[in-house]
C-alpha positions as CSV (number, residue, x, y, z in Angstrom):
1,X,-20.2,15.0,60.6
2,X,-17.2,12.9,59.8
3,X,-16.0,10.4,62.8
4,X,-12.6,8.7,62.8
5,X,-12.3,5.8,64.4
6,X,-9.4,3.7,65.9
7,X,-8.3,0.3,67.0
8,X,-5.0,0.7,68.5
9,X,-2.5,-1.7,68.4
10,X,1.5,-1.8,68.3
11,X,2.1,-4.2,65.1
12,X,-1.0,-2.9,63.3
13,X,-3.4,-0.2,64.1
14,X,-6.8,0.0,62.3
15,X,-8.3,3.4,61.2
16,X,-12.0,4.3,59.6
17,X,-13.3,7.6,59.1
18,X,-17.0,7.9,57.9
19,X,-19.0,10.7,57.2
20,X,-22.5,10.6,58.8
21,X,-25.4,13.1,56.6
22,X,-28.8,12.2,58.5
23,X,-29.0,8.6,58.6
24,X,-26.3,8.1,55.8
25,X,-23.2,7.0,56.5
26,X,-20.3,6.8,54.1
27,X,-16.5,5.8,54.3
28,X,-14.0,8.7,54.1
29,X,-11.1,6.2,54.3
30,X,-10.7,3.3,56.1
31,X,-7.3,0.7,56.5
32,X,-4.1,-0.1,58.9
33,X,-0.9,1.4,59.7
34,X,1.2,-1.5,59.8
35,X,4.4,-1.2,62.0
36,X,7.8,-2.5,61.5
37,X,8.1,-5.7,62.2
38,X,11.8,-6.1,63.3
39,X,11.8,-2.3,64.3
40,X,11.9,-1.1,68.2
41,X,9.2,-0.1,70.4
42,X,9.5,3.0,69.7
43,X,10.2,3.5,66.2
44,X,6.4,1.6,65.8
45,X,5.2,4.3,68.1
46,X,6.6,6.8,65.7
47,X,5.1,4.7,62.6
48,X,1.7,5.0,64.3
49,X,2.2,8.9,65.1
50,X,3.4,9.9,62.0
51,X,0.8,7.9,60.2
52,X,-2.3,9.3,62.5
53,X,-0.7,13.0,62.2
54,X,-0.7,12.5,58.5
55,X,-4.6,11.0,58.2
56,X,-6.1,13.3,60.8
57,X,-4.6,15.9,58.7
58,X,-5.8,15.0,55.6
59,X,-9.6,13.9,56.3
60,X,-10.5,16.8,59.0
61,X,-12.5,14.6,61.4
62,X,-14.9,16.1,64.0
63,X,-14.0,13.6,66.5
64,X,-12.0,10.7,66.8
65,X,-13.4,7.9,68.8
66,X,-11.0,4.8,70.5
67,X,-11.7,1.6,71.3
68,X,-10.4,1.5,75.0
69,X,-8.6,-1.3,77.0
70,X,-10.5,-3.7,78.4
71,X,-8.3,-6.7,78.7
72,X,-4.9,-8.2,78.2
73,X,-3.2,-11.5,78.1
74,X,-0.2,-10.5,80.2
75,X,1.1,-7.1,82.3
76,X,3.2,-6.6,79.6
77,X,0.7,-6.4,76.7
78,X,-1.6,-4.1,78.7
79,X,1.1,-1.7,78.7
80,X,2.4,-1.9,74.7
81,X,-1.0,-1.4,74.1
82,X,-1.4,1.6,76.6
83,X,1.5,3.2,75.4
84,X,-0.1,3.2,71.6
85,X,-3.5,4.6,73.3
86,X,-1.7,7.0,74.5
87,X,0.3,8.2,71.2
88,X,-3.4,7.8,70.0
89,X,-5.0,10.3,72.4
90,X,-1.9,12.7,71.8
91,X,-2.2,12.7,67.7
92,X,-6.1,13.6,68.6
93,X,-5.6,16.4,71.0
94,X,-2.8,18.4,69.3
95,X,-4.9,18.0,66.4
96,X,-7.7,19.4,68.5
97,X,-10.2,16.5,68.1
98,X,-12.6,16.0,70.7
99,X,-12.0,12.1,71.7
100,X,-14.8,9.1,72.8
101,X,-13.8,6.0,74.6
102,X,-15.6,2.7,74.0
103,X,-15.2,-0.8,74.9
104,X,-15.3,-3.6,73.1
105,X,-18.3,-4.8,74.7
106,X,-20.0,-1.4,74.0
107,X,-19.1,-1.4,70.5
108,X,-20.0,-4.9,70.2
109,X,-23.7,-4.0,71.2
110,X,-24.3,-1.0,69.5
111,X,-22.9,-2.7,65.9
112,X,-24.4,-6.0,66.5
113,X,-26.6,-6.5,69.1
114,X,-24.8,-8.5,71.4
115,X,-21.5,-8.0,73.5
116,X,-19.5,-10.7,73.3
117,X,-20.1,-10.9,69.8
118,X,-17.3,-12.8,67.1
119,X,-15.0,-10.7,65.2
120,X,-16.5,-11.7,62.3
121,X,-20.1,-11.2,63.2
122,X,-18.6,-7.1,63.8
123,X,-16.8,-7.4,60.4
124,X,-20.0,-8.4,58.2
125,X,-22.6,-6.1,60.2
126,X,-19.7,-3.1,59.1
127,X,-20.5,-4.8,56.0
128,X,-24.4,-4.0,56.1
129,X,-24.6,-1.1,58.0
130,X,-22.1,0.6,55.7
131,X,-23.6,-1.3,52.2
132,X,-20.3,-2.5,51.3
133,X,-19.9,-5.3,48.1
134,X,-16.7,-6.7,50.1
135,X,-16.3,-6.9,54.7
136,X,-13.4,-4.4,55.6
137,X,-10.4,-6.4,55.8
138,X,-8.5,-7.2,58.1
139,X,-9.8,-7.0,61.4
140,X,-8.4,-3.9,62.9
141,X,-10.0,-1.9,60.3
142,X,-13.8,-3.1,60.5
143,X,-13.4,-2.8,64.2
144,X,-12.1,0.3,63.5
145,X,-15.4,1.1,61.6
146,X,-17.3,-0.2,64.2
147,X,-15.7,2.4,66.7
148,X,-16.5,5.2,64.5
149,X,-20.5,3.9,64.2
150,X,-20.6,3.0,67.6
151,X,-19.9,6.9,68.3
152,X,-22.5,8.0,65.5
153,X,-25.1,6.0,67.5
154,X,-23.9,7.7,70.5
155,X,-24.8,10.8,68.9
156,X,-28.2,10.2,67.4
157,X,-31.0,11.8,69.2
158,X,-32.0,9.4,72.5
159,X,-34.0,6.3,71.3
160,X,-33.4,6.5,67.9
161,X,-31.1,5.0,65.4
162,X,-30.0,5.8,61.6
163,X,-33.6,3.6,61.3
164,X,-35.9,5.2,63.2
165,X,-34.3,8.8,62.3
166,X,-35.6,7.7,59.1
167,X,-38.6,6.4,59.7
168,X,-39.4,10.0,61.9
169,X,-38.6,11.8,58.7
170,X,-40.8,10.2,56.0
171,X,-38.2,7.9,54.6
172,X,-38.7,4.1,54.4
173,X,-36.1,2.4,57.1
174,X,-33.5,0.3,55.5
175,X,-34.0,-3.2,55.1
176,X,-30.9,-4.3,56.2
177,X,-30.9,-6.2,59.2
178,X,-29.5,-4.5,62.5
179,X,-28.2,-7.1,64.4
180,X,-26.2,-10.6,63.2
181,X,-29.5,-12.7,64.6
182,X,-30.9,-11.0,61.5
183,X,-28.7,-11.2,59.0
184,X,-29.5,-13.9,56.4
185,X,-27.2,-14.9,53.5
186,X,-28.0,-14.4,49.9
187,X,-29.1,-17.7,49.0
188,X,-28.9,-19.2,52.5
């Protein structure tokens, strides 16, 4: 099953798409669409369309999951940031994508354990859970990743993880650690 995953935002929008096989996960593709900087409102709408279009396209996802709006400085940056949801959700459907919601708290948990977790605790468990040499950079695209695992563990069998899937089916569980109270650096 392969699961794209967004982080919407209106200068830069993060995208992962991994393919789940059992417990297995692997990255399809993974980055940013970066908008204009001195461009209009909605020519960065278009960047983002056009951009989504093209990679939901390409890469054939079964489902796209978003992380949804959970809070904003001002009025004003709730809505920028609900209009590029919206473009989001419309890419999706007239691709004909079913679509998850998830919030940042939610995805926090599932990826690390705890939900007001740092950005960079999410970026090095992507790094784990995915066995990556290098953590996605920048942000927007391991929370990204973390949107699109958050969904896999969403749709693993209730009470079980890519671990205990394992585990159930004669396999060894991974080693890595599942949450960032685990996680130990080499030589630390």
């Amino acid at each position: 099953m392969r699961i794209f995953g967004i982080d919407p935002g209106s200068s830069r929008t993060g995208y992962g798409c991994i393919e789940m096989r059992g417990s297995r996960y692997r990255i399809v593709v993974c980055g940013a669409l970066t908008t204009p900087a001195r461009g209009t409102f909605p020519q960065k709408l278009l960047t983002i369309y056009d951009g989504l279009t093209d990679l939901l396209g390409r890469h054939r996802p079964d489902c796209v999951a978003i992380e949804n709006l959970f809070y904003a400085r001002n009025a004003r940056s709730a809505l920028t940031l609900g209009h590029v949801r919206g473009v989001v959700m419309l890419v999706a459907t007239r691709a004909g994508v079913p679509i998850a919601e998830y919030s940042p708290a939610e995805v926090k948990r599932a990826i690390v354990g705890y939900g007001r977790a740092e950005k960079h605790q999410v970026q090095r468990m992507i790094k784990l859970l995915l066995g990556l040499e290098t953590a996605p950079s920048p942000y927007d695209v391991s929370d990204a990743l973390a949107v699109a695992l958050c969904h896999s563990h969403r749709l693993a069998p209730r009470g079980t993880t890519p671990a205990t899937t394992a585990v159930s089916r004669g396999r060894a569980p991974s080693r890595a650690p599942r949450s960032w109270r685990q996680y130990r650096p080499v030589g630390g």
